[in-house]
N, C-alpha and C positions, 0 to 999 in steps of 0.2 A: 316265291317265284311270281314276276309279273307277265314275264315274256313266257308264249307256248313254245313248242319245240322248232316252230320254224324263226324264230326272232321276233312275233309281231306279238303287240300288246294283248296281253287277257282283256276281256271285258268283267264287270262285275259278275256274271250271270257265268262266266269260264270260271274264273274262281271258286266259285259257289258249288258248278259240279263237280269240281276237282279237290274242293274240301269233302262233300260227302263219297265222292270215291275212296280216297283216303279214310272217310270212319265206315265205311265198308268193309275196306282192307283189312281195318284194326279188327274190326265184330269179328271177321272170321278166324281168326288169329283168339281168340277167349273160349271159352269152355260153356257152350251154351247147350242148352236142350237141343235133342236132332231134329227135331220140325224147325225151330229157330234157323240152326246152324243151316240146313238143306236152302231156305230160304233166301238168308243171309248170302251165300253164295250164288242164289241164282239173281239178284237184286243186282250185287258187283258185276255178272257176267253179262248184265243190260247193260248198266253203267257205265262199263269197260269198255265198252263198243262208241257210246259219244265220246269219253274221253278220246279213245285210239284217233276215233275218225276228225276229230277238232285236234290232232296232233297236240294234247295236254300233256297227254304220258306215253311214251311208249313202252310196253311189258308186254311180256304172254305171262296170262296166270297160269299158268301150270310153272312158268319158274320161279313164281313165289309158294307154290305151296298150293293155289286152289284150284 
């Protein structure tokens, strides 16, 4: 994906958070220790927030699962 959700190009640096949101997603999705795991989702739920607000992605996590 180049374009965010309103049509207008990524920048490098959109990209960038939208790839580690994405391996965010995946960590919690694996079978980790619960301090990890507890972590791990609180990291996405910062995350979540620039992406939502730079229109990268739209989701509520609770519809994926976290």
């Amino acid at each position: 994906m180049t374009q965010d959700l309103l049509g207008n190009e990524m920048s490098a640096s959109e990209e960038q958070l939208l790839a580690v949101y994405e391996q965010l997603k995946d960590l919690c999705n694996q079978d980790l220790p619960p301090v990890a795991a507890s972590n791990i989702r609180a990291a996405l739920a910062l995350v979540h927030q620039a992406v939502n607000g730079l229109a990268l992605e739209y989701e509520h996590l609770s519809d994926i699962g976290v």
